[in-house]
N, CA, C and O atoms as a CHARMM CRD file, in Angstrom:
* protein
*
  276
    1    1 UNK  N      0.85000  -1.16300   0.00000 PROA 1      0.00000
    2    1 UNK  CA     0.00000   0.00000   0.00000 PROA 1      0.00000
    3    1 UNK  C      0.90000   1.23200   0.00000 PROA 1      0.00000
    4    1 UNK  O      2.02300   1.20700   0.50300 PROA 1      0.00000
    5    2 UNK  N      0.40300   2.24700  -0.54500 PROA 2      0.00000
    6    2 UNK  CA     1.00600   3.52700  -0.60900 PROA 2      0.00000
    7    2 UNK  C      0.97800   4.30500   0.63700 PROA 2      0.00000
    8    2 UNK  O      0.10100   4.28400   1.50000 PROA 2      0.00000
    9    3 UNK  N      2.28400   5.13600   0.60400 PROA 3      0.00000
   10    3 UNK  CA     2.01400   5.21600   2.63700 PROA 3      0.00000
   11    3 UNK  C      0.75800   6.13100   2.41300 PROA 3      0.00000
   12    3 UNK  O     -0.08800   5.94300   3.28700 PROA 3      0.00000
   13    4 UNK  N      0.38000   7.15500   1.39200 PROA 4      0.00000
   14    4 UNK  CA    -1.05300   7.93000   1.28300 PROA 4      0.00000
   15    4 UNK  C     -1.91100   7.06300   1.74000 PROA 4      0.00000
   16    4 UNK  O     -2.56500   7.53500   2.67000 PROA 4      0.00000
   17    5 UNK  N     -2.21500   5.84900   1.43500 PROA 5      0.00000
   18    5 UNK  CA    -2.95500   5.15700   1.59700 PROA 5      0.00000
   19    5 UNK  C     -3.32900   4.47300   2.89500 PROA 5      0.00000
   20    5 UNK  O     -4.50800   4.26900   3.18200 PROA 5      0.00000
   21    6 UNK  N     -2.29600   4.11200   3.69800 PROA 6      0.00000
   22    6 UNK  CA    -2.25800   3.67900   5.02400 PROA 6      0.00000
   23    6 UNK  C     -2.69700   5.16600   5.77700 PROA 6      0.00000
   24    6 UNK  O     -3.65800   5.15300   6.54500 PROA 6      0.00000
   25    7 UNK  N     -2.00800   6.34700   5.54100 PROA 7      0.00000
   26    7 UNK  CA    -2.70800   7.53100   6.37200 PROA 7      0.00000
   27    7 UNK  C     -3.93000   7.48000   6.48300 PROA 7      0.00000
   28    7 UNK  O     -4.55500   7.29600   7.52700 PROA 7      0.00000
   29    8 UNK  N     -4.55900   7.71600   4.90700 PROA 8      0.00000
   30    8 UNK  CA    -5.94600   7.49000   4.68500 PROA 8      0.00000
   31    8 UNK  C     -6.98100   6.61300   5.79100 PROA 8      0.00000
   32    8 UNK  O     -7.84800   6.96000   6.59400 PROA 8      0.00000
   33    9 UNK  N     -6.46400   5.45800   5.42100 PROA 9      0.00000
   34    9 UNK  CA    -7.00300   4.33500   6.05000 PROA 9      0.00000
   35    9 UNK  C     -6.71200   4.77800   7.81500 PROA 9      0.00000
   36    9 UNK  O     -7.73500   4.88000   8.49200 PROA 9      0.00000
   37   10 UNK  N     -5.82900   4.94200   8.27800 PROA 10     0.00000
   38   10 UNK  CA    -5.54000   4.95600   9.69100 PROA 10     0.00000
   39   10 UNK  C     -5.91100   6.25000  10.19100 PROA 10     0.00000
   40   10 UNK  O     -5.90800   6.68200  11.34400 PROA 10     0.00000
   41   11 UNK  N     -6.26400   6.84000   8.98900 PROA 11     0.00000
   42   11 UNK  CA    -6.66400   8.52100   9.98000 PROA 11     0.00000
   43   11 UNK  C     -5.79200   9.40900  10.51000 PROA 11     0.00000
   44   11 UNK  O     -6.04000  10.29500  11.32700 PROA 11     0.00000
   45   12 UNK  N     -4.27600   9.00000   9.77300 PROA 12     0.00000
   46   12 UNK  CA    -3.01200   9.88500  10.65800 PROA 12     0.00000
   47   12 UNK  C     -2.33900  10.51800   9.67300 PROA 12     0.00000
   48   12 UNK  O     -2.77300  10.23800   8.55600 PROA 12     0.00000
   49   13 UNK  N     -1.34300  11.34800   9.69500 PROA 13     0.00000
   50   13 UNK  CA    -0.94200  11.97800   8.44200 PROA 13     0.00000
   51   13 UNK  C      0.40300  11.04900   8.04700 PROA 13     0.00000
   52   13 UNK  O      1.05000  10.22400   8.69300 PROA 13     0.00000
   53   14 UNK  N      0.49700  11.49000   6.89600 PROA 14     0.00000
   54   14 UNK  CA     1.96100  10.79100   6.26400 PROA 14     0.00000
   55   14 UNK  C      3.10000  11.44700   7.18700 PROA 14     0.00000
   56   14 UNK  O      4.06400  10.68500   7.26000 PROA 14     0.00000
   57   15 UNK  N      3.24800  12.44800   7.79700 PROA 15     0.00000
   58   15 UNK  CA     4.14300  13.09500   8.76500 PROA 15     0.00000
   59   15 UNK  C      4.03800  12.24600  10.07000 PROA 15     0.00000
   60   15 UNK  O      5.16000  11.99500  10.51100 PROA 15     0.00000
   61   16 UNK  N      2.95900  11.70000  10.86200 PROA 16     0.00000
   62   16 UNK  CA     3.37500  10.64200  11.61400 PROA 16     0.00000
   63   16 UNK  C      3.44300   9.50200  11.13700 PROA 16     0.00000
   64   16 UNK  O      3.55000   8.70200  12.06700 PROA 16     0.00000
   65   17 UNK  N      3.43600   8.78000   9.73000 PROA 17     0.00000
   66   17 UNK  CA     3.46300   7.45600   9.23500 PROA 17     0.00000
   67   17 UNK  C      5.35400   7.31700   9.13900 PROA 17     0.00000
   68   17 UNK  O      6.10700   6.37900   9.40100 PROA 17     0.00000
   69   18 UNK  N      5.60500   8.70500   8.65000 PROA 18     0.00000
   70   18 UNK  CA     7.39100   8.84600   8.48700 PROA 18     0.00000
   71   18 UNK  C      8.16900   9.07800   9.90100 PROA 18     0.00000
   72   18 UNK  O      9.34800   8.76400  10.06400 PROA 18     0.00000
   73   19 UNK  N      7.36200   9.66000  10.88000 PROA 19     0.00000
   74   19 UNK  CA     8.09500   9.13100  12.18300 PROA 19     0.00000
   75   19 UNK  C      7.79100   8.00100  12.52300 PROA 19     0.00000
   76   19 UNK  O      8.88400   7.64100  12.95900 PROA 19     0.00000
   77   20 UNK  N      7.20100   7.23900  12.64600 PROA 20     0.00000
   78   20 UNK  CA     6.98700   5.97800  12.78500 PROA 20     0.00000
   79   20 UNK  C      7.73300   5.00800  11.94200 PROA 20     0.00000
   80   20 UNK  O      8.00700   3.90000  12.40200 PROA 20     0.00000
   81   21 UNK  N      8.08300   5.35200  10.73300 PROA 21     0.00000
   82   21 UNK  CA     9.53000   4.65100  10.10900 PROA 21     0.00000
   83   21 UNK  C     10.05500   4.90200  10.74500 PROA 21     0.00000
   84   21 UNK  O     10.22800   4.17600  11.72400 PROA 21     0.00000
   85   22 UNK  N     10.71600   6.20400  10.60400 PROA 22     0.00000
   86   22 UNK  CA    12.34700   6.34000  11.85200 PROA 22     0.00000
   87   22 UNK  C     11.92300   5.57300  12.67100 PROA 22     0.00000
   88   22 UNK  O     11.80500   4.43900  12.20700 PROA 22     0.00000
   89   23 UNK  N     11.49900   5.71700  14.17500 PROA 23     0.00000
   90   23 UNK  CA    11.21900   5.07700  14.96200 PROA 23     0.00000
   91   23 UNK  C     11.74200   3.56400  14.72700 PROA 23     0.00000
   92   23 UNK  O     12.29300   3.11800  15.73300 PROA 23     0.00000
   93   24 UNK  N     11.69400   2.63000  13.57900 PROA 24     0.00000
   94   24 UNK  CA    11.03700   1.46400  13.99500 PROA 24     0.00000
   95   24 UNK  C     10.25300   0.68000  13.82200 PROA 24     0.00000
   96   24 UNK  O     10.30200  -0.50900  13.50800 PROA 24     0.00000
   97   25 UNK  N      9.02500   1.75900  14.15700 PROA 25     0.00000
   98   25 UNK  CA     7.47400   1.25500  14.66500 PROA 25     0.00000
   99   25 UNK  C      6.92200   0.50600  12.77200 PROA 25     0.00000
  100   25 UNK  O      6.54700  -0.62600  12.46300 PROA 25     0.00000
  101   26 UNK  N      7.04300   1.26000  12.26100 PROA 26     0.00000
  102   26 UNK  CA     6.79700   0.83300  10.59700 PROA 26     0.00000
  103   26 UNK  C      7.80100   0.60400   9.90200 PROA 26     0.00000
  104   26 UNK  O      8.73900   1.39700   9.98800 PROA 26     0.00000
  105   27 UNK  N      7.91400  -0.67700   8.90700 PROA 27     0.00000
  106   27 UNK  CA     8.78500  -0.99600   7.90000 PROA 27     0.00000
  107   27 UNK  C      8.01300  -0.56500   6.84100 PROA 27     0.00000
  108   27 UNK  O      6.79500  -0.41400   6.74100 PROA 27     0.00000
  109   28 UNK  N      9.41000  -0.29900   5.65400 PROA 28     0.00000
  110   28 UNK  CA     8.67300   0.45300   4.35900 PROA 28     0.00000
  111   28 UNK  C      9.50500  -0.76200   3.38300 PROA 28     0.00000
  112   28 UNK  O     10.21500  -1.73600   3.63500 PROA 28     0.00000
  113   29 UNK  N      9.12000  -0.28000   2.47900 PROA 29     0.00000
  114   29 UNK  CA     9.43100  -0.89200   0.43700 PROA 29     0.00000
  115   29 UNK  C      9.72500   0.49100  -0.37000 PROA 29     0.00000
  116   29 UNK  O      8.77500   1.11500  -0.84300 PROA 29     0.00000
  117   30 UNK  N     10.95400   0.91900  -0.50400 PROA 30     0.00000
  118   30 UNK  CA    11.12900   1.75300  -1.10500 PROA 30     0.00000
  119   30 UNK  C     11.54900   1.22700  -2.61000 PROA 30     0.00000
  120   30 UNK  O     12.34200   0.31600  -2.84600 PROA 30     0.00000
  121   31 UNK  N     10.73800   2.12100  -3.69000 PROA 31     0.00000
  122   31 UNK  CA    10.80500   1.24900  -5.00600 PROA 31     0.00000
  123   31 UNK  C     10.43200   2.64100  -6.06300 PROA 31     0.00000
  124   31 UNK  O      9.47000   3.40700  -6.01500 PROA 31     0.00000
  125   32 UNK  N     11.44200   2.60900  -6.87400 PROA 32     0.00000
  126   32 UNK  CA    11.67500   3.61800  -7.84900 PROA 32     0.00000
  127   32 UNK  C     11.27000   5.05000  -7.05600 PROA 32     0.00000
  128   32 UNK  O     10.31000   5.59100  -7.60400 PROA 32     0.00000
  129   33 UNK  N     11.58400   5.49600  -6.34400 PROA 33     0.00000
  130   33 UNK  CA    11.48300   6.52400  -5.42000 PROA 33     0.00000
  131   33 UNK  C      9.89700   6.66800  -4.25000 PROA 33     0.00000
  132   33 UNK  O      9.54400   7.66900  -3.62600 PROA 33     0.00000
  133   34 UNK  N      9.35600   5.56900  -4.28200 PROA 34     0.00000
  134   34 UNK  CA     7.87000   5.72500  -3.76900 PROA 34     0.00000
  135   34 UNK  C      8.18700   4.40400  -2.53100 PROA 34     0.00000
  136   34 UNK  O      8.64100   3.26000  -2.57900 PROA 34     0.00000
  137   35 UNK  N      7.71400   5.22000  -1.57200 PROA 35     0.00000
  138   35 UNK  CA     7.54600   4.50400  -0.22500 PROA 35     0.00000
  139   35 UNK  C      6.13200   3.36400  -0.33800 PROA 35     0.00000
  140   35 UNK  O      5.07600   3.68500  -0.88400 PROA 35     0.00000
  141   36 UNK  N      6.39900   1.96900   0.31600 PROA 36     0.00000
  142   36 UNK  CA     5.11700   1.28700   0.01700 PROA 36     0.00000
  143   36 UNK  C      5.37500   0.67200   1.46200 PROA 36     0.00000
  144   36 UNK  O      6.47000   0.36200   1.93100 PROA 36     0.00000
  145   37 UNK  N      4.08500   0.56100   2.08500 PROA 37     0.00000
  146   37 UNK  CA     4.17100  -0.86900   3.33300 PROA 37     0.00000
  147   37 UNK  C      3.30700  -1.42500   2.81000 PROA 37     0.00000
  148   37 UNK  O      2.27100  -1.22300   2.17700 PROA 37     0.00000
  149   38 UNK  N      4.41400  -2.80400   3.49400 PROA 38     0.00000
  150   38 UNK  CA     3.52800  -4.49900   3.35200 PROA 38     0.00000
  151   38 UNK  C      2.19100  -4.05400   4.18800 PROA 38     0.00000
  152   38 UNK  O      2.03500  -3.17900   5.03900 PROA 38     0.00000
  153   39 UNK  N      1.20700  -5.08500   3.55600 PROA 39     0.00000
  154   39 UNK  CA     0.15800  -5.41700   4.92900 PROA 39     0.00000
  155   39 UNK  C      0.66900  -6.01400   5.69400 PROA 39     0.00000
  156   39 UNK  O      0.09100  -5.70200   6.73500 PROA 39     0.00000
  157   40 UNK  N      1.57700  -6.87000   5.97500 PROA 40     0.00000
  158   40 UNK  CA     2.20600  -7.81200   6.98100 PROA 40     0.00000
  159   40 UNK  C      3.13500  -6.76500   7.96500 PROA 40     0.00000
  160   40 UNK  O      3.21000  -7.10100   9.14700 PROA 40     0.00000
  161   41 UNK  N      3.85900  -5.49800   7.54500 PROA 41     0.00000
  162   41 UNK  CA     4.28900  -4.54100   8.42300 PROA 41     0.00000
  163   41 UNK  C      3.15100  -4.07700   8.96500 PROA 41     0.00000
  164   41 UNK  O      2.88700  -4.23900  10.15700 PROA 41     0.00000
  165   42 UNK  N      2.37600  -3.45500   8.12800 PROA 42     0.00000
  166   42 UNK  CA     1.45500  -2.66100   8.80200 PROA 42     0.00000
  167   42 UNK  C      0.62200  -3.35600  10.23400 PROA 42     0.00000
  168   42 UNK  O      0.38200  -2.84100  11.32600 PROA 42     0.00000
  169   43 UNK  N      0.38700  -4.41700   9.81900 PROA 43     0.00000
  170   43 UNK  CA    -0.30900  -5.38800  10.89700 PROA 43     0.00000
  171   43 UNK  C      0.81200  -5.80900  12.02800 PROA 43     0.00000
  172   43 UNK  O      0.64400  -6.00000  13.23200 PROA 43     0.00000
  173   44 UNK  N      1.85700  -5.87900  11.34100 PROA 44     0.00000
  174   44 UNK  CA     2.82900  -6.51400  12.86900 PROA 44     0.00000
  175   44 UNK  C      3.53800  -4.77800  14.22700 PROA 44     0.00000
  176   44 UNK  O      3.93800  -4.67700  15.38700 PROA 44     0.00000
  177   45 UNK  N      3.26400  -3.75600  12.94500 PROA 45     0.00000
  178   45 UNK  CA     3.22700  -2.42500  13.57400 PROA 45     0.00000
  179   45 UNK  C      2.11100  -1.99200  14.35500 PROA 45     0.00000
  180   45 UNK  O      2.25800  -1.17000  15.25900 PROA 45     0.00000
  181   46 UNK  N      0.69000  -2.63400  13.98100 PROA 46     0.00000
  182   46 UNK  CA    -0.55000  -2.30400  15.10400 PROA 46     0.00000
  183   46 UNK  C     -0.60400  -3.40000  15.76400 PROA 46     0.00000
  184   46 UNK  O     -1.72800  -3.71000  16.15800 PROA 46     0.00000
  185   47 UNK  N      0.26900  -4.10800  16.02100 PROA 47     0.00000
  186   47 UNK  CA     0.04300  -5.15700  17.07200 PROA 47     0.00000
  187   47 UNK  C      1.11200  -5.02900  18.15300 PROA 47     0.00000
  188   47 UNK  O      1.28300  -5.68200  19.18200 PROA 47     0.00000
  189   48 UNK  N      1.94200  -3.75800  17.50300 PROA 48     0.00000
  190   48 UNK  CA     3.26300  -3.72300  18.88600 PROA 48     0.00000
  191   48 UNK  C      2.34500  -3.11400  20.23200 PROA 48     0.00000
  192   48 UNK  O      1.32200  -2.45700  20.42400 PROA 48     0.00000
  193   49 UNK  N      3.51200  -3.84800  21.07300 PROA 49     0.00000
  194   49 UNK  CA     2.51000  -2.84300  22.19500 PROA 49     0.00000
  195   49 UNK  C      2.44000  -1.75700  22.42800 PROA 49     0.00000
  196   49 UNK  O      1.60700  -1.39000  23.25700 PROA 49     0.00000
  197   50 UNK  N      3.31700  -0.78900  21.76500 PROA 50     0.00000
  198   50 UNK  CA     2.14400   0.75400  21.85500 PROA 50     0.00000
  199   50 UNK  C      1.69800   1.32600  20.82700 PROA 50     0.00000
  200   50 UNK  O      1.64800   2.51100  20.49900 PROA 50     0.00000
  201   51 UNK  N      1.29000   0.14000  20.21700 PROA 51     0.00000
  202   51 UNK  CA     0.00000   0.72200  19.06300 PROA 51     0.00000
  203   51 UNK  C     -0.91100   1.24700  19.68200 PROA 51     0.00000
  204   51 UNK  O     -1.20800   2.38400  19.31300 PROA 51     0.00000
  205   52 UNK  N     -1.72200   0.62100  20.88100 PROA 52     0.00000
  206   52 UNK  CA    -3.34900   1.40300  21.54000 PROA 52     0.00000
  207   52 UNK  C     -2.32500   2.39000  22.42400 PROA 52     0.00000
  208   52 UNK  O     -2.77000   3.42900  21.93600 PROA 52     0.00000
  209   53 UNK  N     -1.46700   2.78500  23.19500 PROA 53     0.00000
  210   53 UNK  CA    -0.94600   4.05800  22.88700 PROA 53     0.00000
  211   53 UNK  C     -1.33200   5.18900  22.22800 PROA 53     0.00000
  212   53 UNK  O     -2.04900   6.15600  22.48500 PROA 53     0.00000
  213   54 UNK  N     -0.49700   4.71400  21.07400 PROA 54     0.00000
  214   54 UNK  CA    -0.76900   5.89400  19.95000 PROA 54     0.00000
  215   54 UNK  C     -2.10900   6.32900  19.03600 PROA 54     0.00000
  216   54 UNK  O     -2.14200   7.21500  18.18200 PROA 54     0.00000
  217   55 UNK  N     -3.38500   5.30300  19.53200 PROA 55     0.00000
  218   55 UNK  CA    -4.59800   5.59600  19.11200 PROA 55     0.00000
  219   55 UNK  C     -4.66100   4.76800  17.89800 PROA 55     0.00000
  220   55 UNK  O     -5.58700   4.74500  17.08700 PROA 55     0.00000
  221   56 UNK  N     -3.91600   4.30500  17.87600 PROA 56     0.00000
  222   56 UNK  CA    -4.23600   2.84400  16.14500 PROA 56     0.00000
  223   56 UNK  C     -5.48800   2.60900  16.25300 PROA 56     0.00000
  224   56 UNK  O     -5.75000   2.25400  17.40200 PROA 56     0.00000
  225   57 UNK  N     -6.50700   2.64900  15.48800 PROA 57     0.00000
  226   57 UNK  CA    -7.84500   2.06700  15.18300 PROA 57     0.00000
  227   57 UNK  C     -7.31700   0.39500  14.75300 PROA 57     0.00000
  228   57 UNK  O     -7.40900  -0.05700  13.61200 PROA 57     0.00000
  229   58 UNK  N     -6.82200  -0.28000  15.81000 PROA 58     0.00000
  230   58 UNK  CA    -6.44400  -2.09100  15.67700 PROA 58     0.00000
  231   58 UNK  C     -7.51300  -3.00500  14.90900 PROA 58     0.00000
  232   58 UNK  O     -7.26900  -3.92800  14.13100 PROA 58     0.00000
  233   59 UNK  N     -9.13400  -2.36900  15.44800 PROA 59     0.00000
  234   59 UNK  CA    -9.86300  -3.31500  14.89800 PROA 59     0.00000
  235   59 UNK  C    -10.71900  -2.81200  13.24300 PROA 59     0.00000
  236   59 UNK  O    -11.87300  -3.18700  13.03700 PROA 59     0.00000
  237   60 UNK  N    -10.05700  -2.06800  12.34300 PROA 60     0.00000
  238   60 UNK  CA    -9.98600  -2.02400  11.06200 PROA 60     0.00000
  239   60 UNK  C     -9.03700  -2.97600  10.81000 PROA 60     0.00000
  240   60 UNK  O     -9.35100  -3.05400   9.62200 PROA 60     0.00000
  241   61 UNK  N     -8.08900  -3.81500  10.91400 PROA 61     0.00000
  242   61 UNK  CA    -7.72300  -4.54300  10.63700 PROA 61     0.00000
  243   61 UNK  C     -8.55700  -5.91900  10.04300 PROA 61     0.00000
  244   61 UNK  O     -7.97200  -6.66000   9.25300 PROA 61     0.00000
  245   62 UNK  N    -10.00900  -6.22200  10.49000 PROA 62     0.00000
  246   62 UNK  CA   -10.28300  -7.47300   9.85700 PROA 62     0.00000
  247   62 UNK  C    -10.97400  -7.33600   8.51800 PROA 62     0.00000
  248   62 UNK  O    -10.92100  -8.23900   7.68300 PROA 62     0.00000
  249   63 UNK  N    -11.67700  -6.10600   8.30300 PROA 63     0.00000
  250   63 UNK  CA   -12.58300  -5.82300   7.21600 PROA 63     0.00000
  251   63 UNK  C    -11.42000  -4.87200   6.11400 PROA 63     0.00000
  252   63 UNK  O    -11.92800  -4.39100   5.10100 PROA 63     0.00000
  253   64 UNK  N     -9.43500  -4.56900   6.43300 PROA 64     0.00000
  254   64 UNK  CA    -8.78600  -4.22900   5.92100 PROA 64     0.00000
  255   64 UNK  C     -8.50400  -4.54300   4.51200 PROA 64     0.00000
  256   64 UNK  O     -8.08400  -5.69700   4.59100 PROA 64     0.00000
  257   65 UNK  N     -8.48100  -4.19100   3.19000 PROA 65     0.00000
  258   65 UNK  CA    -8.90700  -5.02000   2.44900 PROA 65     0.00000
  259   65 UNK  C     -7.38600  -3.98900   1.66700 PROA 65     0.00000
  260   65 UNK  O     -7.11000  -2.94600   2.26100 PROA 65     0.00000
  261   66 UNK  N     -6.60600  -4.32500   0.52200 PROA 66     0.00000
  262   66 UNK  CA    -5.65100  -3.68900  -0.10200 PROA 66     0.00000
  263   66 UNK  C     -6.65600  -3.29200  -1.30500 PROA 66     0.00000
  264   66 UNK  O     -7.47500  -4.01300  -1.87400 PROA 66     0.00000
  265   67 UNK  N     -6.28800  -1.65100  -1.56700 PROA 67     0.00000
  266   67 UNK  CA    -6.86500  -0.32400  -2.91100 PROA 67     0.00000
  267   67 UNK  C     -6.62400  -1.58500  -4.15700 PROA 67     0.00000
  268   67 UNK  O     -5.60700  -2.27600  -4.22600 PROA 67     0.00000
  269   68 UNK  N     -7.76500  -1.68000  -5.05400 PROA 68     0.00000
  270   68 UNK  CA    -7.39600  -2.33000  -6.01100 PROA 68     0.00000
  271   68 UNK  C     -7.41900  -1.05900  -7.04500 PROA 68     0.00000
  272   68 UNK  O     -8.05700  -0.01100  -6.94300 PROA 68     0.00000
  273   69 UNK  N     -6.42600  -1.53100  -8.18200 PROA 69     0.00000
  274   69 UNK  CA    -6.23100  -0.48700  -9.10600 PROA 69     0.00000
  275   69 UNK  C     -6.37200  -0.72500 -10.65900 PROA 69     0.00000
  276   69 UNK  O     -6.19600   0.20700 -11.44400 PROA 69     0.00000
């Protein structure tokens, strides 16, 4: 997914999706200059323990579905 896309979806801006790289907290796919996360980061990043911390909406995760294009 496009990190636009995970903001979207999570309700946070791309400015905390990129501290949350630094951090750690999110792994990326950088590919011909465009940032992408796995669903498998994204999910193993709202399952750390201070995802409910930081206000993660955790339970969009089951009806989470990847932008078809």
């Amino acid at each position: 997914m496009a990190l636009s896309e995970v903001a979207a979806l999570l309700r946070r801006s791309e400015r905390t999706l990129r501290r949350w790289r630094q951090d750690g907290l999110l792994r990326d796919v950088r590919l011909g200059g465009s940032v992408w996360i796995r669903r498998s980061d994204l999910e193993r990043a709202l399952r750390a323990d201070n995802a409910e911390d930081r206000g993660i909406p955790t339970d969009e995760l089951a009806v989470m579905e990847p932008p078809r294009r």
